[in-house]
Biopython code that builds the backbone (N, CA, C, O; Angstrom):
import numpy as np
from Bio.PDB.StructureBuilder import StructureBuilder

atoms = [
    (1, "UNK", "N", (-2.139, -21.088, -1.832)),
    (1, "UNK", "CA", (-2.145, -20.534, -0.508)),
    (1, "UNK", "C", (-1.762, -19.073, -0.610)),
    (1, "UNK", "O", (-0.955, -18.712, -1.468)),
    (2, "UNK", "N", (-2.286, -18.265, 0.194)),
    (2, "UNK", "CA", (-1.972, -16.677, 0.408)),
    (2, "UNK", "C", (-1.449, -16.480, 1.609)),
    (2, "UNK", "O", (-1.653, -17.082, 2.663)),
    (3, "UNK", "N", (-0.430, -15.162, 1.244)),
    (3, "UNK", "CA", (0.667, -15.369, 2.739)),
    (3, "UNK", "C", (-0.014, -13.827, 2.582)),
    (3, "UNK", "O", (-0.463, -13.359, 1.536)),
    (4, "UNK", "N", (0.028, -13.218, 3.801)),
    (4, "UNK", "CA", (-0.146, -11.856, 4.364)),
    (4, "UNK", "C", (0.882, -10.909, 5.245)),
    (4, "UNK", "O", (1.463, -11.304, 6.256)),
    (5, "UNK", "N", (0.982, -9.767, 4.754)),
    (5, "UNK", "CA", (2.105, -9.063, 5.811)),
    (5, "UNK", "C", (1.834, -7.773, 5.501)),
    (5, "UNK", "O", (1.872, -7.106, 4.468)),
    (6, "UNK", "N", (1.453, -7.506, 7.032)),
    (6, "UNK", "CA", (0.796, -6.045, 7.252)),
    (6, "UNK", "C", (1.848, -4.830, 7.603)),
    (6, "UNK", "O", (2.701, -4.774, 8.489)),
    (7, "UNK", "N", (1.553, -4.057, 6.781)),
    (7, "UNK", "CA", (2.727, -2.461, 7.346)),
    (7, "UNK", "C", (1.571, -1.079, 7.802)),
    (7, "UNK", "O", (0.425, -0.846, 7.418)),
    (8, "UNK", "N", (2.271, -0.516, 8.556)),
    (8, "UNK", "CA", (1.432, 1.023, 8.862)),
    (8, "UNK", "C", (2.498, 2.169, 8.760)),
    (8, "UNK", "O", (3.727, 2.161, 8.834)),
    (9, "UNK", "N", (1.817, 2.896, 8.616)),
    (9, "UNK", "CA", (2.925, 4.541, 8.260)),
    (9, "UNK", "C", (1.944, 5.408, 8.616)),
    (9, "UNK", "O", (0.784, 4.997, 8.623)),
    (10, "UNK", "N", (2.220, 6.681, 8.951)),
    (10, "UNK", "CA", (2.082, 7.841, 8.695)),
    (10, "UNK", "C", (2.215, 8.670, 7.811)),
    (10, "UNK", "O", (3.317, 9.006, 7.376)),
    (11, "UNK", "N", (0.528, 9.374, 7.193)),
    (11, "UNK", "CA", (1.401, 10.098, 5.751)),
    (11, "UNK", "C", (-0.190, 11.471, 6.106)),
    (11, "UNK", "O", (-1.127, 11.505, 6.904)),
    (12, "UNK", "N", (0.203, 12.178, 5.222)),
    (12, "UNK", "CA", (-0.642, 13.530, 5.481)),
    (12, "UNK", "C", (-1.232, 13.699, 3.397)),
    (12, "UNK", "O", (-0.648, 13.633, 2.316)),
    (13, "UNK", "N", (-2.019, 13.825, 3.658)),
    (13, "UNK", "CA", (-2.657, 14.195, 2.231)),
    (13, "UNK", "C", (-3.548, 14.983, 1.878)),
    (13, "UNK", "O", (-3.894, 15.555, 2.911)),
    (14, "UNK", "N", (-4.196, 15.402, 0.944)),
    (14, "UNK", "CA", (-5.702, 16.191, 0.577)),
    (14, "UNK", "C", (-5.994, 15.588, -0.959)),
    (14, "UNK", "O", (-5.280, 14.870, -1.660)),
    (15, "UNK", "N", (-7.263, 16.134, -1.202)),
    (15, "UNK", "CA", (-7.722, 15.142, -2.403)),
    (15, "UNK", "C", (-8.409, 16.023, -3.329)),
    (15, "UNK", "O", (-9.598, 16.339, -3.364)),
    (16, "UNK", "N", (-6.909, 16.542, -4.476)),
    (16, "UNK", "CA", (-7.089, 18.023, -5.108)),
    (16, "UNK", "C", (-8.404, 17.762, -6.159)),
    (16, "UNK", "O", (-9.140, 18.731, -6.344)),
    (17, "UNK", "N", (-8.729, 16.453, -6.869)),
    (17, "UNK", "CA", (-10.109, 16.227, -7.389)),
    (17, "UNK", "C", (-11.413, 16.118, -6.546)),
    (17, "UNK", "O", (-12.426, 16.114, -7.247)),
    (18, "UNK", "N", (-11.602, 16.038, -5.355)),
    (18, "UNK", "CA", (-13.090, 16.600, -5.190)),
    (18, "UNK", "C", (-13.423, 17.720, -5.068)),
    (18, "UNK", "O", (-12.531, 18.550, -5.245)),
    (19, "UNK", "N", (-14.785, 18.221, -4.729)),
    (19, "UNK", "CA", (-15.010, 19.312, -5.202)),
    (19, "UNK", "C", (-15.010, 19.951, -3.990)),
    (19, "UNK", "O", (-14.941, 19.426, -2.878)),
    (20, "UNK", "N", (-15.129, 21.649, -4.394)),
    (20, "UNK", "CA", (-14.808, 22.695, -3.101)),
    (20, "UNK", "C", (-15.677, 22.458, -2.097)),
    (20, "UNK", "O", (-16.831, 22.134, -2.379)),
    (21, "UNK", "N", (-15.228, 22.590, -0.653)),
    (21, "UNK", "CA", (-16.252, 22.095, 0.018)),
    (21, "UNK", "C", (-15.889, 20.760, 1.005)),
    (21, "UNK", "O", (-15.945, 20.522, 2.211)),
    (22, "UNK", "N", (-15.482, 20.029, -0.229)),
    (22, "UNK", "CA", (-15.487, 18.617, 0.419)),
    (22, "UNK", "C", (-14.588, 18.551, 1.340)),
    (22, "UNK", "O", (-13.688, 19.374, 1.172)),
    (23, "UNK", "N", (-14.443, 17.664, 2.562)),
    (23, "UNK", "CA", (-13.783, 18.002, 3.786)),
    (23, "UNK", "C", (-12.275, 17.411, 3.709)),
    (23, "UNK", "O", (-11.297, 17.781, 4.358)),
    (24, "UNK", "N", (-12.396, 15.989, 2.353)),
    (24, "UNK", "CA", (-10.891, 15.585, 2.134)),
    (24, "UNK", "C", (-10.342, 16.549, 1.485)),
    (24, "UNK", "O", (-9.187, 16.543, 1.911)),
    (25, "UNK", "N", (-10.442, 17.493, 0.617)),
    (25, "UNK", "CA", (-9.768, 18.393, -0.113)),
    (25, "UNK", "C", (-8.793, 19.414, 0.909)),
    (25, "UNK", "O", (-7.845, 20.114, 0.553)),
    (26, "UNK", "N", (-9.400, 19.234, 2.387)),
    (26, "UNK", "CA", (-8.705, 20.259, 3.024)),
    (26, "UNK", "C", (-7.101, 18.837, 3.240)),
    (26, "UNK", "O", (-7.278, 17.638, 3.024)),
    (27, "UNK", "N", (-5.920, 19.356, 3.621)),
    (27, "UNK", "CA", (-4.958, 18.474, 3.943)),
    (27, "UNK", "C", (-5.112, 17.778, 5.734)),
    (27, "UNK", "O", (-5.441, 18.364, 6.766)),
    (28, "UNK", "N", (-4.810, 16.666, 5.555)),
    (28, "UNK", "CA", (-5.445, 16.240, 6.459)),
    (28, "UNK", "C", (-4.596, 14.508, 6.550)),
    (28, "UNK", "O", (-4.246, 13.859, 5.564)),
    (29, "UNK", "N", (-4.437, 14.095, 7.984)),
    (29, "UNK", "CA", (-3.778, 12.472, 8.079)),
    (29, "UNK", "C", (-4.136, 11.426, 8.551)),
    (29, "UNK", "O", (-4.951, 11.374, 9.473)),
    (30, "UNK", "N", (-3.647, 10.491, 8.061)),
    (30, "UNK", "CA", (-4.524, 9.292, 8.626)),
    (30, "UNK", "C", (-2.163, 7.909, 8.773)),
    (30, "UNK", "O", (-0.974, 7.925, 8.453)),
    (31, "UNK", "N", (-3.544, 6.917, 9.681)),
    (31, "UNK", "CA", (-2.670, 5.864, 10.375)),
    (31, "UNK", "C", (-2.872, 5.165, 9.164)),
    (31, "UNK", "O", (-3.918, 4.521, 9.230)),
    (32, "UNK", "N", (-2.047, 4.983, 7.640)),
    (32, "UNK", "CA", (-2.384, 3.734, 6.733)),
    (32, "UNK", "C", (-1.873, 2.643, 7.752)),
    (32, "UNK", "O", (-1.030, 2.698, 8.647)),
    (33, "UNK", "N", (-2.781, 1.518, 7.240)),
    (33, "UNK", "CA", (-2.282, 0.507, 7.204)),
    (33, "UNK", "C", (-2.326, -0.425, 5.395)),
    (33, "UNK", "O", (-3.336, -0.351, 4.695)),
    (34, "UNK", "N", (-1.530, -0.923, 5.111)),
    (34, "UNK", "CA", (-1.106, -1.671, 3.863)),
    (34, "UNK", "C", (-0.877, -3.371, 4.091)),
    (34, "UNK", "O", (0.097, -3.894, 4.632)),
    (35, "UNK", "N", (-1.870, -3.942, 3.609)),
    (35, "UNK", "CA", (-1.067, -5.511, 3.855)),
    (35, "UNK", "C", (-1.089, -6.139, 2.745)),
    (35, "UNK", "O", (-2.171, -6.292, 2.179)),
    (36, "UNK", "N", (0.370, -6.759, 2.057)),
    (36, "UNK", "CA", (0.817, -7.184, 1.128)),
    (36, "UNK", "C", (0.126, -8.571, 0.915)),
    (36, "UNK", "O", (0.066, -9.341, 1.874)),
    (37, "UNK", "N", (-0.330, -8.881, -0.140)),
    (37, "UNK", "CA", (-1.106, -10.765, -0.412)),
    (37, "UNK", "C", (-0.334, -11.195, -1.274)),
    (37, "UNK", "O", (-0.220, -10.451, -2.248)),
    (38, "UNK", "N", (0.484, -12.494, -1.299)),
    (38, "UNK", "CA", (1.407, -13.022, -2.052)),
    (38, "UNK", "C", (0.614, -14.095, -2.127)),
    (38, "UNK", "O", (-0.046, -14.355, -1.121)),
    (39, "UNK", "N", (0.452, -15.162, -3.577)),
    (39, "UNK", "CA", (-0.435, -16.083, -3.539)),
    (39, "UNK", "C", (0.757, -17.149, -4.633)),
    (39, "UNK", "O", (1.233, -16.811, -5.717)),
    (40, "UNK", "N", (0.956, -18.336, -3.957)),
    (40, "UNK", "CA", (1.736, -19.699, -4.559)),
    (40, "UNK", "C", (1.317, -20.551, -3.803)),
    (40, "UNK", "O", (0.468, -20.491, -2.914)),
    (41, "UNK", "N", (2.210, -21.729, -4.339)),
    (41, "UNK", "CA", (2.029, -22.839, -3.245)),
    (41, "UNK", "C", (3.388, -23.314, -2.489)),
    (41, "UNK", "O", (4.500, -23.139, -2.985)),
    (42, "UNK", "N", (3.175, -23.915, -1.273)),
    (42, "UNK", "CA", (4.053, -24.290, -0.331)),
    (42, "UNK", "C", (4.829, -25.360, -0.575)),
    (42, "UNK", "O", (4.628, -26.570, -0.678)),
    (43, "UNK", "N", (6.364, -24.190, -0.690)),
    (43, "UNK", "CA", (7.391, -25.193, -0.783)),
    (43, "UNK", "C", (7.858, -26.260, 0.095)),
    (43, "UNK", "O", (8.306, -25.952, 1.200)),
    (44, "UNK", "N", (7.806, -27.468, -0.266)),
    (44, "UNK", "CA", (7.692, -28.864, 0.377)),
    (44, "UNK", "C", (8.808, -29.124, 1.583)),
    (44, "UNK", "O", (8.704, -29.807, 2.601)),
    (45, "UNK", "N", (10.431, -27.948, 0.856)),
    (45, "UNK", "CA", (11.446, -28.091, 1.604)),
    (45, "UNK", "C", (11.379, -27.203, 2.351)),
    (45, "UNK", "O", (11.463, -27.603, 3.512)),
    (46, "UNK", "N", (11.241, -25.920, 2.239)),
    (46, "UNK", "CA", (11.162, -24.777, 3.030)),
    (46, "UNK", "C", (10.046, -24.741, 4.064)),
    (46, "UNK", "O", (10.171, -24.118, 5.118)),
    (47, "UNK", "N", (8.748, -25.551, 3.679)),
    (47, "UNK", "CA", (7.360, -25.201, 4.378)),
    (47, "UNK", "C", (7.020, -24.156, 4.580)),
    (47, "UNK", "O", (6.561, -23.878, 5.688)),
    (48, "UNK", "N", (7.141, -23.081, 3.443)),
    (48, "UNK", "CA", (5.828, -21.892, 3.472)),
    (48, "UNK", "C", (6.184, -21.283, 1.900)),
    (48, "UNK", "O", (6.994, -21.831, 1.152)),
    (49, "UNK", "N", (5.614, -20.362, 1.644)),
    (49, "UNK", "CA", (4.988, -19.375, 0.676)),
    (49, "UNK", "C", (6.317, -19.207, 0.017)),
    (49, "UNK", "O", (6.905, -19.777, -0.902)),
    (50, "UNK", "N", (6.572, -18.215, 0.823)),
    (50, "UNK", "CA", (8.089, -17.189, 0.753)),
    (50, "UNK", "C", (8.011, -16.813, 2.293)),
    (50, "UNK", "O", (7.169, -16.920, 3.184)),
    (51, "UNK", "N", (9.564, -16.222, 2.141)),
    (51, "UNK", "CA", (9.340, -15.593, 3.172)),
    (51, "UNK", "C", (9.285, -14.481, 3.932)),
    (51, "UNK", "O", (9.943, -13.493, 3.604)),
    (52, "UNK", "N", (8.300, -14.482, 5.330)),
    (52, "UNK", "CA", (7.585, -12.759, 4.862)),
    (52, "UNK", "C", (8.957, -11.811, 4.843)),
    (52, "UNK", "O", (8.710, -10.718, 4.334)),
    (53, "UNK", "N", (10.311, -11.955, 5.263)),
    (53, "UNK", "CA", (11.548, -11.048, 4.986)),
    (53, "UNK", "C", (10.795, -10.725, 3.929)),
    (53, "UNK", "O", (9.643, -10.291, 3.927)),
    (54, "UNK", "N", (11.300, -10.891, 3.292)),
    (54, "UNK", "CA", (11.311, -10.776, 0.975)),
    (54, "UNK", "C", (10.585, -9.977, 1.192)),
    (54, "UNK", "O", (11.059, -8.847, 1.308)),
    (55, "UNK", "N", (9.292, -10.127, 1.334)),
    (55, "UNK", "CA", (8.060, -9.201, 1.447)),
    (55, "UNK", "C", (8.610, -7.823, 2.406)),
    (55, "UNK", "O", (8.672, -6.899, 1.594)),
    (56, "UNK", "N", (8.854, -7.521, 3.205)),
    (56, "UNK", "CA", (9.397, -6.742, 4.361)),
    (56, "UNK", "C", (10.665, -5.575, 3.243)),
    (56, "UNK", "O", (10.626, -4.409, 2.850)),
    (57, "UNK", "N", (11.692, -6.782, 3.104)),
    (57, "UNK", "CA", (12.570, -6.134, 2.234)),
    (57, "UNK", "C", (12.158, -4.637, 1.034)),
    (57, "UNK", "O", (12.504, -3.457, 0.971)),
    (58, "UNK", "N", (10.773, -6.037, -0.176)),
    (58, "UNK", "CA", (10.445, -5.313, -0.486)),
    (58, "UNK", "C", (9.549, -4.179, -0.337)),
    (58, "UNK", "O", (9.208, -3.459, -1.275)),
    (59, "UNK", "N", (9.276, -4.078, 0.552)),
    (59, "UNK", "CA", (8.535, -2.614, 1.265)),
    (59, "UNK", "C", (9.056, -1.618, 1.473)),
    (59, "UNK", "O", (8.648, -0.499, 1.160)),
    (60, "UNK", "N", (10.019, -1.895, 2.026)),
    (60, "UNK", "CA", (10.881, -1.044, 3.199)),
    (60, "UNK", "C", (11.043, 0.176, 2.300)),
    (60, "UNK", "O", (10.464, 1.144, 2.794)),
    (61, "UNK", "N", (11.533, 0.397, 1.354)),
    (61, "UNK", "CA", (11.767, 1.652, 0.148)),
    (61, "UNK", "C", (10.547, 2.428, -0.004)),
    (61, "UNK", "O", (10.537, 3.649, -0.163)),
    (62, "UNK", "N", (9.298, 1.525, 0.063)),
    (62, "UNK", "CA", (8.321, 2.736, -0.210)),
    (62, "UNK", "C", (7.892, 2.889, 1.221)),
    (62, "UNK", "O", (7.356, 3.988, 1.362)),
    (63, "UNK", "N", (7.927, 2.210, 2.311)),
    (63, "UNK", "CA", (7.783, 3.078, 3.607)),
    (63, "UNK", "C", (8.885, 4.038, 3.699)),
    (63, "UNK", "O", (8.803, 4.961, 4.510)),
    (64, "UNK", "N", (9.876, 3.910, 2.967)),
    (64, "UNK", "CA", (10.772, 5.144, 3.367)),
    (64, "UNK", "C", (10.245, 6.373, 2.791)),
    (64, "UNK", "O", (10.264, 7.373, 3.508)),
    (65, "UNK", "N", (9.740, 6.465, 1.519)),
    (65, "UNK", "CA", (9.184, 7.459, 0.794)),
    (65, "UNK", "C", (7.742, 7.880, 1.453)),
    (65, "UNK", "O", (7.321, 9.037, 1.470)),
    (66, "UNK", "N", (7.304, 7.150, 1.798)),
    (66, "UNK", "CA", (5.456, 7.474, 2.682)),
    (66, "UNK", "C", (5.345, 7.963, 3.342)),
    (66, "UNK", "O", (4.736, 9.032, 3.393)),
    (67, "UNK", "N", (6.306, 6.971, 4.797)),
    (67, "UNK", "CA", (5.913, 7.492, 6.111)),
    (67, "UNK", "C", (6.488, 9.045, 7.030)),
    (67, "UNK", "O", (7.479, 9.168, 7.750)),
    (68, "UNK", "N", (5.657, 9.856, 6.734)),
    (68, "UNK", "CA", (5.790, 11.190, 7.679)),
    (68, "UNK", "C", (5.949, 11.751, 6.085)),
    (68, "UNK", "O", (7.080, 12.085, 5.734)),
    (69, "UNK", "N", (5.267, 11.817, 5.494)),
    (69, "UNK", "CA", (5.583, 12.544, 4.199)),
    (69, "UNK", "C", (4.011, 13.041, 3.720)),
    (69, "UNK", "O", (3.076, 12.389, 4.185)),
    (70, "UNK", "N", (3.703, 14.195, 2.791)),
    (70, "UNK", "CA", (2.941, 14.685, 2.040)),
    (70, "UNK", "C", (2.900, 13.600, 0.822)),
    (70, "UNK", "O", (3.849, 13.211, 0.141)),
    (71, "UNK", "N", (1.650, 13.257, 0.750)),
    (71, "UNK", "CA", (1.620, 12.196, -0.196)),
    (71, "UNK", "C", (1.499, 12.865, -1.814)),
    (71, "UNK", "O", (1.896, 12.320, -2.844)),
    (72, "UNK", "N", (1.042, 13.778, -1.728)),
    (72, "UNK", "CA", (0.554, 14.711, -2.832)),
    (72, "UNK", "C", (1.767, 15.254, -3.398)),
    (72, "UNK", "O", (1.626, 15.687, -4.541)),
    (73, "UNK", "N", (3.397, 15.382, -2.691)),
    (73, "UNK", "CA", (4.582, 15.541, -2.947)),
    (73, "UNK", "C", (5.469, 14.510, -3.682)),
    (73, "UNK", "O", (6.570, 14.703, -4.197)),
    (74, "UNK", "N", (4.711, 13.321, -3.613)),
    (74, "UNK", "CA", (5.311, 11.995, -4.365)),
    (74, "UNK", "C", (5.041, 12.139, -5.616)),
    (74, "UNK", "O", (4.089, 12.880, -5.861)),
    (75, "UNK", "N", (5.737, 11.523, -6.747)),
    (75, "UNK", "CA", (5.474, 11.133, -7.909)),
    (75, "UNK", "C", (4.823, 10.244, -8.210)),
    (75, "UNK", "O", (5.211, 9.077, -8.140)),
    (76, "UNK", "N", (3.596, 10.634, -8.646)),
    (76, "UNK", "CA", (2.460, 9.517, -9.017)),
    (76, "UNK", "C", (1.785, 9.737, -7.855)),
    (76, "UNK", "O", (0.747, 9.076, -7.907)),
    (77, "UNK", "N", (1.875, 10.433, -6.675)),
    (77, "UNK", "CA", (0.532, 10.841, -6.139)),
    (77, "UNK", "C", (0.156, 11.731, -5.709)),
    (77, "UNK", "O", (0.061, 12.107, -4.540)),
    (78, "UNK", "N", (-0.235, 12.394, -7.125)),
    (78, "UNK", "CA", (-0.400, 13.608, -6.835)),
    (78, "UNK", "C", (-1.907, 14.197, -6.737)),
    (78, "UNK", "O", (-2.121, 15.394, -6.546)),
    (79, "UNK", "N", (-2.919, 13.236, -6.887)),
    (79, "UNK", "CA", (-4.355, 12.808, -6.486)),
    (79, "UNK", "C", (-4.629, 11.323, -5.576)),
    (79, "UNK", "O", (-5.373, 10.375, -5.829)),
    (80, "UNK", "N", (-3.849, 11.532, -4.614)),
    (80, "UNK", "CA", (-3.381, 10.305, -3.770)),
    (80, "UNK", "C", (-4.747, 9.467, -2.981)),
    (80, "UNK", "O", (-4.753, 8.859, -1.910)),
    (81, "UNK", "N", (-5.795, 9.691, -3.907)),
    (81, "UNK", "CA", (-6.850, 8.790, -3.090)),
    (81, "UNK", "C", (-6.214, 7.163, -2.634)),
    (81, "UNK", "O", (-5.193, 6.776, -3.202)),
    (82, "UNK", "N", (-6.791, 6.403, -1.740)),
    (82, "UNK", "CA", (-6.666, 4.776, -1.334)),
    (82, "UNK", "C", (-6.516, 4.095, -2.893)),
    (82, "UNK", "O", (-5.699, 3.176, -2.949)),
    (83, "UNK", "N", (-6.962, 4.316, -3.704)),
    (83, "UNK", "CA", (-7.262, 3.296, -5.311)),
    (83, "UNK", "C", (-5.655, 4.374, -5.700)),
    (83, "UNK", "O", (-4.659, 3.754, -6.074)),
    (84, "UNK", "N", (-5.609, 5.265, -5.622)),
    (84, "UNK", "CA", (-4.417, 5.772, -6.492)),
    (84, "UNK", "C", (-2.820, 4.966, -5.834)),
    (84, "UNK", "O", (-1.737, 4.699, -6.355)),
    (85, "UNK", "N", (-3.440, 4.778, -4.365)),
    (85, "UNK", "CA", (-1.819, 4.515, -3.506)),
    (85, "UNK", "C", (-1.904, 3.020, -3.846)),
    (85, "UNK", "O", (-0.813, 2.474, -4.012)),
    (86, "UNK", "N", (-3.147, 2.159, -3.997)),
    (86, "UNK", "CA", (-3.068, 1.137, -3.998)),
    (86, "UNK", "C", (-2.014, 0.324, -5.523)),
    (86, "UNK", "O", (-1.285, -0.666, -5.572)),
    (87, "UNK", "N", (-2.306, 1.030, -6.234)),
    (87, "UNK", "CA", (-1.795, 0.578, -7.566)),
    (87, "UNK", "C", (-0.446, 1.490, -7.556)),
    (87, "UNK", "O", (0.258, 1.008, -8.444)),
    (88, "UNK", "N", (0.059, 2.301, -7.115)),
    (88, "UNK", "CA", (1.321, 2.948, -7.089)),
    (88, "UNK", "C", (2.039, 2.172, -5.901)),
    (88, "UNK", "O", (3.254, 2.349, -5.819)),
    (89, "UNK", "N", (1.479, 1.395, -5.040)),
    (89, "UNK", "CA", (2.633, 0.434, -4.221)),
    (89, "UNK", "C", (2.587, -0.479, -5.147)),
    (89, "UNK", "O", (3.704, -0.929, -5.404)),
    (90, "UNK", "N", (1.399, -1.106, -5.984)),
    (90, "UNK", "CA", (2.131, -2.633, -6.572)),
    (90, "UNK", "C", (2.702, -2.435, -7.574)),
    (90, "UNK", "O", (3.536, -3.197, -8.064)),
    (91, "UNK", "N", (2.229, -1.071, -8.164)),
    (91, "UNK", "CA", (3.509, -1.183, -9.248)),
    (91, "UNK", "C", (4.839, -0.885, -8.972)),
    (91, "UNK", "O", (5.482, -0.823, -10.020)),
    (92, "UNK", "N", (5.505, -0.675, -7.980)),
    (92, "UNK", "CA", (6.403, -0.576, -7.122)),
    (92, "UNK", "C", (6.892, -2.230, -6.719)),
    (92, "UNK", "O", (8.079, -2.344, -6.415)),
    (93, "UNK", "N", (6.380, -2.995, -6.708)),
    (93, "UNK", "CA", (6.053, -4.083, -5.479)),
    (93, "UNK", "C", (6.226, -5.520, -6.809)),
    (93, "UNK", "O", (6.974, -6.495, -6.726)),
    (94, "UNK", "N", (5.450, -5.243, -7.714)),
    (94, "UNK", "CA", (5.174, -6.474, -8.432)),
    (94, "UNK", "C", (6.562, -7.300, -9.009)),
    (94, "UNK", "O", (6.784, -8.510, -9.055)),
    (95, "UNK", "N", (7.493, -6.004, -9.475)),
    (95, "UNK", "CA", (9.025, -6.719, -10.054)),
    (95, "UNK", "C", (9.692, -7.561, -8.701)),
    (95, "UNK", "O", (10.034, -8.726, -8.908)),
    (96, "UNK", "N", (9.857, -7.057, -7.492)),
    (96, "UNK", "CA", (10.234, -7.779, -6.431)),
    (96, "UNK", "C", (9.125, -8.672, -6.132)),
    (96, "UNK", "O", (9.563, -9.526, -5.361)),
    (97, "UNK", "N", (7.954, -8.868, -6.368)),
    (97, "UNK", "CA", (7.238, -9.939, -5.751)),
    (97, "UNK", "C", (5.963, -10.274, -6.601)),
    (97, "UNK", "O", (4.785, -9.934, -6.492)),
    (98, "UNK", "N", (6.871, -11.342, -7.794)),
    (98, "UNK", "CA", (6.110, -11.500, -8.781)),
    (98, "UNK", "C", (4.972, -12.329, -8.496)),
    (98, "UNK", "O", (4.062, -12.510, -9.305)),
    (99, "UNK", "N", (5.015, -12.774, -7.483)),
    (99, "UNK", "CA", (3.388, -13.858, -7.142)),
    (99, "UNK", "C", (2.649, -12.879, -6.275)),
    (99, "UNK", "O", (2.262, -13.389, -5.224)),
    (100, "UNK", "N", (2.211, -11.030, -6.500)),
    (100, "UNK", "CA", (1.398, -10.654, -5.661)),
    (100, "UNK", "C", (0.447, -10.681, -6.191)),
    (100, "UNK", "O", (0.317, -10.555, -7.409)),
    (101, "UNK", "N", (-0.529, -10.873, -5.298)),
    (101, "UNK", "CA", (-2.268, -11.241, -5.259)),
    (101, "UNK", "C", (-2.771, -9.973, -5.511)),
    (101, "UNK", "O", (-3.147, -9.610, -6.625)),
    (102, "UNK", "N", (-2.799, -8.897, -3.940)),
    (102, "UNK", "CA", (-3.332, -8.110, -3.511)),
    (102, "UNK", "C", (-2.650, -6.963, -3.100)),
    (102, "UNK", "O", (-1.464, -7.102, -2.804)),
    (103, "UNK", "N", (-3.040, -6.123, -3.040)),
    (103, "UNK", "CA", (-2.599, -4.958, -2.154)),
    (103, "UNK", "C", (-3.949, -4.107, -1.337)),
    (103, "UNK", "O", (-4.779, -3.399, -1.907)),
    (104, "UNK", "N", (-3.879, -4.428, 0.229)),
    (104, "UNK", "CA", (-4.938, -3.441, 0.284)),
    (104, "UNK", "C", (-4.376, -2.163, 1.273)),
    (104, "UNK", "O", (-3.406, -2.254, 2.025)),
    (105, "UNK", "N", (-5.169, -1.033, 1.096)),
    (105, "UNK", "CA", (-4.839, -0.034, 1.835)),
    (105, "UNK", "C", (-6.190, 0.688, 2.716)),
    (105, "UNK", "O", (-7.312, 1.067, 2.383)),
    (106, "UNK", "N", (-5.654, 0.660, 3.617)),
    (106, "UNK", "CA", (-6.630, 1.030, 4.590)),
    (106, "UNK", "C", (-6.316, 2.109, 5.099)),
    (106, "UNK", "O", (-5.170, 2.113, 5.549)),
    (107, "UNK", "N", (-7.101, 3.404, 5.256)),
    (107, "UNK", "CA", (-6.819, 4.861, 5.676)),
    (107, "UNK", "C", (-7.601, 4.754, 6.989)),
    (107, "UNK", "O", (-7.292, 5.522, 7.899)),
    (108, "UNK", "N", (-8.147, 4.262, 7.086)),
    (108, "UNK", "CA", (-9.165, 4.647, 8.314)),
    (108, "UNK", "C", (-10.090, 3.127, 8.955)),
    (108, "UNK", "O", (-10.578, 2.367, 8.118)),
    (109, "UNK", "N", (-10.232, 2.848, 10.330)),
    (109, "UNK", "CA", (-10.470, 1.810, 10.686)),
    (109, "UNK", "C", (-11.746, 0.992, 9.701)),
    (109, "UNK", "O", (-12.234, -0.134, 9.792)),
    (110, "UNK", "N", (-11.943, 1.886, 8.963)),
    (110, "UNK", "CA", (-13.734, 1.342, 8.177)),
    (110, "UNK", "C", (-13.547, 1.841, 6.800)),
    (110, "UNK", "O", (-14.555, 2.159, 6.168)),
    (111, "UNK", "N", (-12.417, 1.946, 6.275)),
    (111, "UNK", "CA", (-12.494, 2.197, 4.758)),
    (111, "UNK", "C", (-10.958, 1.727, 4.197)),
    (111, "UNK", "O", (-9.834, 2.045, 4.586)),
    (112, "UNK", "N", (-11.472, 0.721, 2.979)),
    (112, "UNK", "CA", (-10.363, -0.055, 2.890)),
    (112, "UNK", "C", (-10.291, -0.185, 1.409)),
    (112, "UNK", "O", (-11.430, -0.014, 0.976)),
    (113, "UNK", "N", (-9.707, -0.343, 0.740)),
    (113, "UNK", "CA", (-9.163, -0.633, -0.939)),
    (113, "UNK", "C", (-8.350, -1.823, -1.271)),
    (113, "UNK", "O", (-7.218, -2.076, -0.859)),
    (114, "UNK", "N", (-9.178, -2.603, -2.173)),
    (114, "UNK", "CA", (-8.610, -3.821, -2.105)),
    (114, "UNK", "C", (-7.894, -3.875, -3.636)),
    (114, "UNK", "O", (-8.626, -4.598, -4.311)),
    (115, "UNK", "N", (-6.919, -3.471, -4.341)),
    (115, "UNK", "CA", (-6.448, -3.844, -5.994)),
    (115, "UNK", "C", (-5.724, -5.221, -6.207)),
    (115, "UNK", "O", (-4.738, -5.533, -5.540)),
    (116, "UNK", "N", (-6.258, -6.008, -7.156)),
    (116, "UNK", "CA", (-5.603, -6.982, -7.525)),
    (116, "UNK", "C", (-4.942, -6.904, -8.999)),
    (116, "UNK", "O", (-5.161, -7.612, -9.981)),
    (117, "UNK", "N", (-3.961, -5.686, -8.813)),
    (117, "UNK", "CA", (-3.247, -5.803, -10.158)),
    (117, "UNK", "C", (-4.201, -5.861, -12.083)),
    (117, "UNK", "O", (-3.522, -5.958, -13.106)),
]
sb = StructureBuilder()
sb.init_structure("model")
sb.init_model(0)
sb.init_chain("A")
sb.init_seg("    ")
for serial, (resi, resn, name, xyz) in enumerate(atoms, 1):
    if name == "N":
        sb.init_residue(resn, " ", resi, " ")
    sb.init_atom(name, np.array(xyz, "f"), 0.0, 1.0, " ", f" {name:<3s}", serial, name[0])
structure = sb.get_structure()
C-alpha cells in the first residue's frame, strides 16, 4: 500500500544551465507543491502505513530551508531544476523515511517530476 502527503512552499529560482534567452534563466517563482509516497504494508494493530506525522516531521526542516528562499542559494541547488529538487529532498528524506517510494515535485499546475530514488 502507498500512503501520500502533500506539502507546498514558496521558493524563487532561475535555471543557470539553459541557454541565453531562455525565459527560465531569468529568476523567477512558482507555488511548489511536493507530495511524499511512502510504500509498506498495513500494520494490523495500528491500521495504516505510518503515520502521516513522521512524514510531516520529516519535512518540516527542508520546508524550513525552501520556503520564501532563493533556491539557487541552497547547497545542492545550485541548478535547481524539478529533477535536481526532486532527488535533493529524498536524499534528505530517505534516512527518516526508509520505505519512500516517490517524491514528486510540481512547479506549476501542468509540470510535474516524479523520482523514485
Amino acid at each position: 500500500m502507498r500512503i501520500e502527503k502533500t506539502f507546498r512552499f514558496e521558493a524563487a529560482h532561475w535555471l543557470p544551465n539553459v541557454p541565453e534567452g531562455h525565459k527560465c534563466r531569468r529568476m523567477h517563482g512558482h507555488s511548489f507543491r511536493v507530495t511524499v509516497v511512502v510504500d509498506g504494508k498495513v500494520d494490523p494493530e495500528a491500521g495504516w502505513v505510518m503515520d502521516y506525522g513522521i512524514i510531516s516531521a520529516a519535512f518540516a526542516p527542508l520546508d524550513a530551508q525552501l520556503d520564501h528562499y532563493l533556491l539557487n542559494e541552497i547547497e545542492g541547488l545550485e541548478n535547481p531544476t524539478s529533477e535536481m529538487l526532486s532527488i535533493w529532498i529524498w536524499d534528505r528524506l530517505i534516512e527518516a523515511l526508509p520505505s519512500l517510494f516517490e517524491v514528486v515535485v510540481e512547479e506549476t499546475c501542468t509540470c510535474r517530476c516524479v523520482y523514485r530514488g
